[in-house]
VEXDRENGU-942792 format. One record per residue: residue in three letters; chain; x negated, y negated, z negated of N, C-alpha, C in turn. Coordinates in pm, whole numbers. Each point is the difference from the previous one (the first is absolute). Layout:
BEGIN
{node ALA A {X Y Z} {X Y Z} {X Y Z}}
...
//
This chain:
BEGIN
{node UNK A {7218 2107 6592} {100 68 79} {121 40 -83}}
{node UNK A {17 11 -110} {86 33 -114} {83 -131 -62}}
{node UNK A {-41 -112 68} {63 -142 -20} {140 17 67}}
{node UNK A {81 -67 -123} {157 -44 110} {10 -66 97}}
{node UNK A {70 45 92} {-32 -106 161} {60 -110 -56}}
{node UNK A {-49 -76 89} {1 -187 -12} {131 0 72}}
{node UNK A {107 -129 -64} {118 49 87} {-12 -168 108}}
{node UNK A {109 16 85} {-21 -126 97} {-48 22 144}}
{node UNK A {-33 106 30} {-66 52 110} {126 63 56}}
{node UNK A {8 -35 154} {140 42 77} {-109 102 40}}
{node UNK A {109 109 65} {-79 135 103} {-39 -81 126}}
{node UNK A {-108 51 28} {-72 -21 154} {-78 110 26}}
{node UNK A {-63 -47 91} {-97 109 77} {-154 3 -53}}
{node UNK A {4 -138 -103} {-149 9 -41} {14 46 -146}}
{node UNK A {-75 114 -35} {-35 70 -171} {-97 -69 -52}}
{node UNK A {5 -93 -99} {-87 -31 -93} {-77 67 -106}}
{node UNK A {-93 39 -51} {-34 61 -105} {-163 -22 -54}}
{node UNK A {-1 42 -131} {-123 -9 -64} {-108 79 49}}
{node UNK A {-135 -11 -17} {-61 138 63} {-32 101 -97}}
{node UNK A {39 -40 -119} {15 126 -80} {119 74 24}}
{node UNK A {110 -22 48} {128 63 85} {-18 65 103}}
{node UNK A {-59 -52 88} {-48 33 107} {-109 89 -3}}
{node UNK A {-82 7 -75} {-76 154 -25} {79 76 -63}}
{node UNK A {85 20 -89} {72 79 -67} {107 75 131}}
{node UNK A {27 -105 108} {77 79 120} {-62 82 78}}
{node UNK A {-130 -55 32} {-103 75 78} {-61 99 -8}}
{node UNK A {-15 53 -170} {-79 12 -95} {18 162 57}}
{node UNK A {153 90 30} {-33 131 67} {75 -5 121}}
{node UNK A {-5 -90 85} {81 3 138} {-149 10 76}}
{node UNK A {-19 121 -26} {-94 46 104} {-7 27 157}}
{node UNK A {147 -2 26} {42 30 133} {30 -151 47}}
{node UNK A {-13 -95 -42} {62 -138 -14} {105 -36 47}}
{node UNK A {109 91 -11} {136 7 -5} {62 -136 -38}}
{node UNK A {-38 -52 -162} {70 -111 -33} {-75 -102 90}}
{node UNK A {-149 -19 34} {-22 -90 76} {20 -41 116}}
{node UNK A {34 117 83} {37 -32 178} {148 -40 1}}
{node UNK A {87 -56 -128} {125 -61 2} {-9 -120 52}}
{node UNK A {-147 -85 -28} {-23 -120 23} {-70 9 148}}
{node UNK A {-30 -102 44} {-23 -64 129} {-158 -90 -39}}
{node UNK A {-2 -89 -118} {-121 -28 -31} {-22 -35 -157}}
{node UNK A {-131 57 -46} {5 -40 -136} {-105 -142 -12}}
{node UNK A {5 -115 -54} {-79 -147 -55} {-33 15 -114}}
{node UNK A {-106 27 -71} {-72 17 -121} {-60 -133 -15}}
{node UNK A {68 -88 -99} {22 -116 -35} {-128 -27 -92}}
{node UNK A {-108 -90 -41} {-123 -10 -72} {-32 147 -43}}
{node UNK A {-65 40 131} {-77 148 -50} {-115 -23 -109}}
{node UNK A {-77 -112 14} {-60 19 -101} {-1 21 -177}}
{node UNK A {156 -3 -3} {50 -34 -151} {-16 191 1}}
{node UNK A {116 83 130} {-37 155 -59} {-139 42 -16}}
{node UNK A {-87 -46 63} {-131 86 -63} {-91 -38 -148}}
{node UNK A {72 -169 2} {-49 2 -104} {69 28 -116}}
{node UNK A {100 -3 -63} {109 60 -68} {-30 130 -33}}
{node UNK A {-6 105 135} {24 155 -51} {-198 34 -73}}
{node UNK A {-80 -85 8} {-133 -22 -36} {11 -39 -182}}
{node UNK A {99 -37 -29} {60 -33 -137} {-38 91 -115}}
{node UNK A {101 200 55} {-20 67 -71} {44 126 87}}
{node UNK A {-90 -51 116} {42 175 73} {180 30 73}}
{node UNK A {81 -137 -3} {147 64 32} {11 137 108}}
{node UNK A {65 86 -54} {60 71 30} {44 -25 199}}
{node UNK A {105 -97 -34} {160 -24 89} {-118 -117 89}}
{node UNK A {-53 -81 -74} {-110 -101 112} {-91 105 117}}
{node UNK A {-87 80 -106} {-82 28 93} {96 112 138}}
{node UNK A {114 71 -22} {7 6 91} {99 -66 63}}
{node UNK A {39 -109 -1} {38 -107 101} {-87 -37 78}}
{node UNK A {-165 -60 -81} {-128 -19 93} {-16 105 93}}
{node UNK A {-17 139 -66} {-37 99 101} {92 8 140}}
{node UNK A {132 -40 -11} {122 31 92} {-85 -158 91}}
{node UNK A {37 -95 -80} {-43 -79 125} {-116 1 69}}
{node UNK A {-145 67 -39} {-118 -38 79} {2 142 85}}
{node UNK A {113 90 33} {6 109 85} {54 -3 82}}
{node UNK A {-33 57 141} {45 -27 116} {155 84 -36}}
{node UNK A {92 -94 105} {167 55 -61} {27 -59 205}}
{node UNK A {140 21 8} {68 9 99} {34 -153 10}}
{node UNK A {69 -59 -117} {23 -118 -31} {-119 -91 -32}}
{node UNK A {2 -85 68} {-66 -119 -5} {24 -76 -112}}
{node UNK A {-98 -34 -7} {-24 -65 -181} {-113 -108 28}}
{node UNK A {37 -133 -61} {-53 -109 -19} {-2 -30 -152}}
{node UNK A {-180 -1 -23} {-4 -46 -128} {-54 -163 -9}}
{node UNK A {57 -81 -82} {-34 -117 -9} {-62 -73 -159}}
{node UNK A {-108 -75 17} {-100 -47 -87} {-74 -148 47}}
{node UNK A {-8 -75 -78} {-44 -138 5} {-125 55 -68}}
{node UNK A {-40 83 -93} {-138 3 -59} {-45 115 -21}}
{node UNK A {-55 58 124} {-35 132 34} {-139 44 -110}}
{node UNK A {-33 -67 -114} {-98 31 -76} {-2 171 -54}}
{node UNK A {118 56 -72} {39 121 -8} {-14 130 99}}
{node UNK A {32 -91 115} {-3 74 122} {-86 83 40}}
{node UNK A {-124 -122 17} {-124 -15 9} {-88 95 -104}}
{node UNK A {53 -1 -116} {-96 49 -102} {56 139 17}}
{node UNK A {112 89 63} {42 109 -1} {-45 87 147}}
{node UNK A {-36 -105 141} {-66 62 109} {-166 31 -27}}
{node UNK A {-15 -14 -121} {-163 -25 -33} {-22 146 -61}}
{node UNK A {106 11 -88} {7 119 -7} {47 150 55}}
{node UNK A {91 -70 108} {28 132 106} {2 -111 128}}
{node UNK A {-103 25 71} {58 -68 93} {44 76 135}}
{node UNK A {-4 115 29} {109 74 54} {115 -63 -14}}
{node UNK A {76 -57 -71} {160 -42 24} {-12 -127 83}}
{node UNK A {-91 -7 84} {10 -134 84} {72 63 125}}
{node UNK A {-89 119 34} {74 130 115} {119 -47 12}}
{node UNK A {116 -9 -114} {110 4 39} {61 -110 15}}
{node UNK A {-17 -129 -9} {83 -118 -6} {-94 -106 109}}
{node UNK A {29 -117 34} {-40 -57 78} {13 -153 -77}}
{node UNK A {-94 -91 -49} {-22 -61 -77} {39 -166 127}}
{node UNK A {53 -47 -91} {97 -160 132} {-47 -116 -123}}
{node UNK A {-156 -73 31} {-38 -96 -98} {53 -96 43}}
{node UNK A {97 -119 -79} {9 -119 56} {-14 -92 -127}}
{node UNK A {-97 -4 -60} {-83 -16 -105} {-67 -160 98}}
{node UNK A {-50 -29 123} {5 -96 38} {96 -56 118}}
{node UNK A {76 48 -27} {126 -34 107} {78 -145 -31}}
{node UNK A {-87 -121 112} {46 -159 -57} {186 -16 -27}}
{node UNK A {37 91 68} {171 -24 -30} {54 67 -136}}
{node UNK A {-71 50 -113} {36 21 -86} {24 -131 -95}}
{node UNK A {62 18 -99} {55 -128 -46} {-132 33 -147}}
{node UNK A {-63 -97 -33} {-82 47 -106} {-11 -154 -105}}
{node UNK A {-60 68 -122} {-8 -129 -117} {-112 -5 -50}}
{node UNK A {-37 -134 -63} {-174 -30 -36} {26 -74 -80}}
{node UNK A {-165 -15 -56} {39 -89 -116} {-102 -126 -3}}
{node UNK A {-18 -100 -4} {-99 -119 -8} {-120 64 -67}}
{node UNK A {-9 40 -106} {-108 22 -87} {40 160 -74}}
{node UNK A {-130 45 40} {19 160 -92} {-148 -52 -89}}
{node UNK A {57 87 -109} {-91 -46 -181} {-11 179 -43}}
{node UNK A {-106 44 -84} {-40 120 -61} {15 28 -96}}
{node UNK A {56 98 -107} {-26 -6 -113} {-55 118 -66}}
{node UNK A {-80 51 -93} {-23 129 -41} {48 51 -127}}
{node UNK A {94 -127 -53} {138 54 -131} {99 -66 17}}
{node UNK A {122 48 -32} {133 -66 24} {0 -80 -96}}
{node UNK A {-132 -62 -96} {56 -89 -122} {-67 -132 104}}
{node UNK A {-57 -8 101} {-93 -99 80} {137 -32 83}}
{node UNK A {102 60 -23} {147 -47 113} {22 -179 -116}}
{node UNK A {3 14 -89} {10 -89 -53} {-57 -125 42}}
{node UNK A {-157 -23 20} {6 -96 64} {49 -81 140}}
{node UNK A {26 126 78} {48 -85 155} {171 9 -67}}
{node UNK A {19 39 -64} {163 -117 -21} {-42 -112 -90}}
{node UNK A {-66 -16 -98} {-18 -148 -63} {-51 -84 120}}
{node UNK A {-74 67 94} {-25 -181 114} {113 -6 95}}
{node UNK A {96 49 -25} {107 -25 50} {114 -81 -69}}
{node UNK A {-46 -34 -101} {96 -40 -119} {69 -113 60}}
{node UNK A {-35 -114 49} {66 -84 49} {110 64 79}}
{node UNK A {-52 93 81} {104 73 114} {157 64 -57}}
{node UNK A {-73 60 -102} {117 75 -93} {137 -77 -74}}
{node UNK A {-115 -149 -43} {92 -73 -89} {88 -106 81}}
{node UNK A {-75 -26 142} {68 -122 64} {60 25 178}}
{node UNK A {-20 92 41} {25 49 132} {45 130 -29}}
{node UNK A {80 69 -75} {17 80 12} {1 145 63}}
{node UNK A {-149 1 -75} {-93 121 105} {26 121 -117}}
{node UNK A {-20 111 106} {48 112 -50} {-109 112 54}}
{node UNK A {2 113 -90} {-99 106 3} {-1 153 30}}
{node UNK A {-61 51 31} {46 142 -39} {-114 103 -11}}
{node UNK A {-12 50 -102} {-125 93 -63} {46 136 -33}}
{node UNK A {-76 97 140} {-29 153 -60} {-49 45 -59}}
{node UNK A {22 103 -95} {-120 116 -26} {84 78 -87}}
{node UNK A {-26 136 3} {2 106 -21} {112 36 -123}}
{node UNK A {-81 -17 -138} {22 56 -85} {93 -96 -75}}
{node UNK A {110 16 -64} {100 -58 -76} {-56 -71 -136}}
{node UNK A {-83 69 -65} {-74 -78 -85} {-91 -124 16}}
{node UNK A {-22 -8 140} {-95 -103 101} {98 -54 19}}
{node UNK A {105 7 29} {75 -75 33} {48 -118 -73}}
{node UNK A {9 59 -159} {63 -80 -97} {-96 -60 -69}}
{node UNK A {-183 21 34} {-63 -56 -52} {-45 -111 92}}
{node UNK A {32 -26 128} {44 -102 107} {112 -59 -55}}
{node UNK A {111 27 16} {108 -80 -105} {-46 -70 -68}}
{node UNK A {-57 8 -151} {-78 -65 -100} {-67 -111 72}}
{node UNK A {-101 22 123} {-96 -68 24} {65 -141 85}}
{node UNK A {81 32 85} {148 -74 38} {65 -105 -111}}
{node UNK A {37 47 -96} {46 -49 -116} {-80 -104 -51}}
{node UNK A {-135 46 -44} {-82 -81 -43} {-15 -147 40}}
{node UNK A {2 45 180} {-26 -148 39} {160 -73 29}}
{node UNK A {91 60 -40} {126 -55 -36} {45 7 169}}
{node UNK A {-4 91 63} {90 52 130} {101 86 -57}}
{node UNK A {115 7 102} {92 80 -28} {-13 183 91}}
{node UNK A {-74 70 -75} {-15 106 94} {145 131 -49}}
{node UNK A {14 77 68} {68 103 20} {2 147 79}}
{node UNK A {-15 115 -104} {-64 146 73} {136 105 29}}
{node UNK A {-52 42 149} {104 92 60} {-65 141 6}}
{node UNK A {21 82 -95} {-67 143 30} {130 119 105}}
{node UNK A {-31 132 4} {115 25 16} {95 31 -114}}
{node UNK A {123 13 110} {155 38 -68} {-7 135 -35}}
{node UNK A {-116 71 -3} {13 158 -17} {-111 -1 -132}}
{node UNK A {-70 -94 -4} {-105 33 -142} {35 23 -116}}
{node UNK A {-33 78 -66} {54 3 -150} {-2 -122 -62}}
{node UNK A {-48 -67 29} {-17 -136 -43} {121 -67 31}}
{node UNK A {122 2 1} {112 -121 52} {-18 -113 36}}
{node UNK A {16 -70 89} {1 -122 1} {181 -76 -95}}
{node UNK A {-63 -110 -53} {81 -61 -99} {116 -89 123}}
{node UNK A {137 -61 -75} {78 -44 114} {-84 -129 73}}
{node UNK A {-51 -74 -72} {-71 -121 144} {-96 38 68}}
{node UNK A {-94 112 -55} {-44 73 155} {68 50 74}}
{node UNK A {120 78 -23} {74 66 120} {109 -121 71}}
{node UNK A {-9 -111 -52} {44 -94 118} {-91 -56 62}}
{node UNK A {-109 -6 -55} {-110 -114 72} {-20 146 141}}
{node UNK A {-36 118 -21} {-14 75 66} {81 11 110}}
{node UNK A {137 -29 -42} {132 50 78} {19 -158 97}}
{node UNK A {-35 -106 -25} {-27 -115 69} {-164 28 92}}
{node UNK A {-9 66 -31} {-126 18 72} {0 30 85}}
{node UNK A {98 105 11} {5 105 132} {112 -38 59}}
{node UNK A {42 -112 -63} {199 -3 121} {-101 -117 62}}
{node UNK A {-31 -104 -86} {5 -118 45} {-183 -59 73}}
{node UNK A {-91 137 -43} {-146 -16 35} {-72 -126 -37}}
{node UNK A {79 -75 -124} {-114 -111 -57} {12 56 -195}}
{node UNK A {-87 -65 -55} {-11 -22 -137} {137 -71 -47}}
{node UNK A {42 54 -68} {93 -82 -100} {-77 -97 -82}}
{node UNK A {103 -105 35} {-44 -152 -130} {45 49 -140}}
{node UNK A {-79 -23 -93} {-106 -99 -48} {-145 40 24}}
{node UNK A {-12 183 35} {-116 23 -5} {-123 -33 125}}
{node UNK A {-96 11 4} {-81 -44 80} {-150 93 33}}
{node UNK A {23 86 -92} {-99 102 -3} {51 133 23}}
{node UNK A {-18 99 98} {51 112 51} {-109 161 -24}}
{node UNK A {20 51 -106} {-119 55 -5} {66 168 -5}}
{node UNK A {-47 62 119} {29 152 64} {-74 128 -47}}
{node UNK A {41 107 44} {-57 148 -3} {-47 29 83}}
{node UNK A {-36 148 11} {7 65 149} {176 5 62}}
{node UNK A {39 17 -98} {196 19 46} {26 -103 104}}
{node UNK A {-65 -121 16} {52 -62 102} {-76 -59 11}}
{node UNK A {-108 114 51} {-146 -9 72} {62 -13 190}}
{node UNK A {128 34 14} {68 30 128} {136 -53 -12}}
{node UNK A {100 4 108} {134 -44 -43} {53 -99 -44}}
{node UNK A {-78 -160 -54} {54 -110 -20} {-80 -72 80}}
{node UNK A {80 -111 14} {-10 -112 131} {21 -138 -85}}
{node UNK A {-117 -49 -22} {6 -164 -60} {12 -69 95}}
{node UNK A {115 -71 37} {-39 -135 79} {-16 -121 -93}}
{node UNK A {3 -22 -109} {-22 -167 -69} {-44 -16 54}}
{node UNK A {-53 -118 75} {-75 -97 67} {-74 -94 -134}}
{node UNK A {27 35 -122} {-95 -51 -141} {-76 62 -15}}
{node UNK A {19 166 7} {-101 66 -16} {-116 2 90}}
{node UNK A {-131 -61 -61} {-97 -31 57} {-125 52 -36}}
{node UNK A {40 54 -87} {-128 92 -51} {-5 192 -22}}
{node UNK A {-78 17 9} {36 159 -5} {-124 91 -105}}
{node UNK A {-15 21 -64} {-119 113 -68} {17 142 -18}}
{node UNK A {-135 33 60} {47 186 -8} {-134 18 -119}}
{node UNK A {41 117 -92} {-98 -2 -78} {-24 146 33}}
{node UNK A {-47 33 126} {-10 138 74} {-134 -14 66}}
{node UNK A {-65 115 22} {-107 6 112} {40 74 76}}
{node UNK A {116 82 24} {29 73 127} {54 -75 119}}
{node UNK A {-87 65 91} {82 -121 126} {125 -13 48}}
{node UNK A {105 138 -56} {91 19 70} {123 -50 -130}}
{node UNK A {-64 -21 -91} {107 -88 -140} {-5 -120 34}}
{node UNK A {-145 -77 17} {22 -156 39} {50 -18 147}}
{node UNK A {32 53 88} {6 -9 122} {189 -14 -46}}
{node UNK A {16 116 -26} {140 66 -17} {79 -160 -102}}
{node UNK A {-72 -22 -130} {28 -72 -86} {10 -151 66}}
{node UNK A {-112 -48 87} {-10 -106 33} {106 -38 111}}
{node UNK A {61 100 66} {96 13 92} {121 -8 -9}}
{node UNK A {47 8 -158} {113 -26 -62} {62 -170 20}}
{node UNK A {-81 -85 -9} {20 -144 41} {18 -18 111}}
{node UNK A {68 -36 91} {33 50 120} {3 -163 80}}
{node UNK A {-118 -34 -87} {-64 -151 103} {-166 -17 -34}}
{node UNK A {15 -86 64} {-191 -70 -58} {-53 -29 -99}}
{node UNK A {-81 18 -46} {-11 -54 -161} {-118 -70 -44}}
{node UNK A {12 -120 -85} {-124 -67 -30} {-124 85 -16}}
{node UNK A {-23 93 -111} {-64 95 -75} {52 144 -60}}
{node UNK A {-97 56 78} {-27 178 -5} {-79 4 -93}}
{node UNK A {-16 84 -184} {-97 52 -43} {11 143 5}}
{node UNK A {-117 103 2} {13 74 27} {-151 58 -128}}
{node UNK A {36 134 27} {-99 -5 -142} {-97 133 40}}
{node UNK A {-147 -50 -32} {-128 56 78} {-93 114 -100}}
{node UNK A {-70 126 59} {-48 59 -79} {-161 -27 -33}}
{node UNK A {-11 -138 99} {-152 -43 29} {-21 -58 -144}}
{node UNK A {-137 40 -60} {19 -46 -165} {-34 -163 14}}
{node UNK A {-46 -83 90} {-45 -97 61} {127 -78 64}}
{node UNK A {40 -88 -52} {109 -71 63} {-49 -129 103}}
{node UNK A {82 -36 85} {-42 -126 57} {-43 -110 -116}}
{node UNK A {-142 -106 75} {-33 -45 -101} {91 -121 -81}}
{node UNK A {16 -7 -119} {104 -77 -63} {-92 -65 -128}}
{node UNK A {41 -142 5} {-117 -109 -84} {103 49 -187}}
{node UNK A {-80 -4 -56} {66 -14 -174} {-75 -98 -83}}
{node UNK A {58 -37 -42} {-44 -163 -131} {-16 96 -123}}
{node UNK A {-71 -18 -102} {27 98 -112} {-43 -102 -74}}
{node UNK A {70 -16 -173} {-75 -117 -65} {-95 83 -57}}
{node UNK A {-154 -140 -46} {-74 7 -12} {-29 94 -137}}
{node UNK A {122 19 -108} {-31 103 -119} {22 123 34}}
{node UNK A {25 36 97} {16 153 65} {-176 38 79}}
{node UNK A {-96 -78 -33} {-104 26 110} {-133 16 -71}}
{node UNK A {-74 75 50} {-121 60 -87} {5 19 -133}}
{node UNK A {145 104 -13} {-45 42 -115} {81 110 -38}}
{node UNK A {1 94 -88} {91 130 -54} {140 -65 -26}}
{node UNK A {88 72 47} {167 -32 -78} {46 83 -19}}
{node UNK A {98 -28 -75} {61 190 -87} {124 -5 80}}
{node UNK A {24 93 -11} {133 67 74} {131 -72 40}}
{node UNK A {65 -81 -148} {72 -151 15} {-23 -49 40}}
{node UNK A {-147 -43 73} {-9 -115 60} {-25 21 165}}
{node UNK A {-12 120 27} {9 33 153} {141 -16 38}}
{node UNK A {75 98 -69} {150 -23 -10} {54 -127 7}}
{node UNK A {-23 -119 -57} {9 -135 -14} {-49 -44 134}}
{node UNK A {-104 48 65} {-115 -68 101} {115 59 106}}
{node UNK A {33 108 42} {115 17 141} {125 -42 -5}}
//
């Protein structure tokens, strides 16, 4: 809420804002003075505020949440593609159902929706490695293109490496607010990202945060592959949704210690017998 406004925005009748802003307005308009200015409020991926102010307790979040799940004068529509958060917060009070009236169209055939030919498991992001090597032909001669979530920035760049290895061209977009800077050809590959919604050439590997776990729109029609190295449903859902078509292959990554069954060749000096530490290392 302490950010410089974004400039480019003519005056209208519709107020945009963060919901950390938006609790900070709410936060003592107890009489809801500032709120009965409006006519209706749209709470845009509710599930990002509950999970967010779950972070570290916010302040300005939680009472934005509190303002919206209370009965008010103004009508308020909250909207969510992956009510997982939701869900895990009526479990714990479920009194706040009292007040809102829940509109599933979760199977509603006129929604426009995306799939993928083949979904694959993984239980480490170093196992992402193999479903891009059987793609290798794809990478080197049809110009197929990728895009891999997960979390942590150090995961990220140890995906990079793994990218590298098999001689793809990958490239990481964290945010513009991390202490971490992004260097100048991330902030164009980024800035082509969002005007133009494909990958910039030469690269071919697209590998994300939570930062734009929401808010970017891939159309490449190359990008054909997608990996989330997440078990939450509402990151791969959210993440996988970013491609904004069909896609050959979904991996998605499982807490079952048991993976689907998968055949391995091992040579014959790796078998019935002790190996020291180098040579396991050597053996994966």
């Amino acid at each position: 809420y302490d950010n410089k406004l974004f400039q480019g925005f003519s005056k209208t009748e519709i107020t945009v804002m963060t919901y950390k802003e938006f609790g900070c307005r709410v936060k003592y308009d107890v009489n809801d003075e500032y709120i009965n200015t409006f006519d209706l409020i749209i709470a845009d991926e509710i599930h990002s505020l509950v999970e967010y102010m779950g972070f570290n307790n916010d302040v300005e979040l939680a009472h934005a949440l509190r303002f919206l799940l209370s009965l008010h004068k103004i009508p308020i529509i909250m909207m969510t593609a992956t009510e997982y958060y939701l869900t895990k917060l009526m479990k714990d009070y479920p009194n706040l159902y009292d007040n809102f009236n829940v509109i599933d169209l979760s199977d509603n055939k006129e929604i426009r929706r995306y799939g993928e030919l083949r979904r694959e498991y993984i239980n480490h992001f170093s196992q992402i490695k193999t479903h891009l090597k059987a793609y290798e032909t794809g990478f080197k001669y049809l110009n197929m293109k990728c895009l891999i979530y997960t979390k942590k920035i150090e995961d990220m760049e140890k995906l990079n490496d793994i990218c590298e290895e098999l001689e793809l061209k990958p490239i990481c977009i964290w945010s513009i607010n991390n202490q971490r800077k992004l260097n100048d050809e991330q902030n164009k590959v980024r800035e082509h990202l969002l005007k133009e919604c494909e990958l910039l050439d030469p690269y071919n590997v697209l590998i994300i945060n939570k930062s734009s776990e929401t808010g970017i729109n891939i159309h490449d029609e190359d990008m054909k592959l997608c990996l989330v190295n997440s078990t939450n449903p509402t990151e791969i859902s959210q993440a996988r949704g970013r491609i904004r078509h069909d896609v050959d292959l979904l991996v998605v990554r499982t807490n079952q210690k048991k993976l689907p069954k998968t055949k391995l060749t091992l040579d014959d000096e790796y078998l019935n017998k002790y190996i020291s530490k180098d040579e396991v290392y050597n053996l994966i």
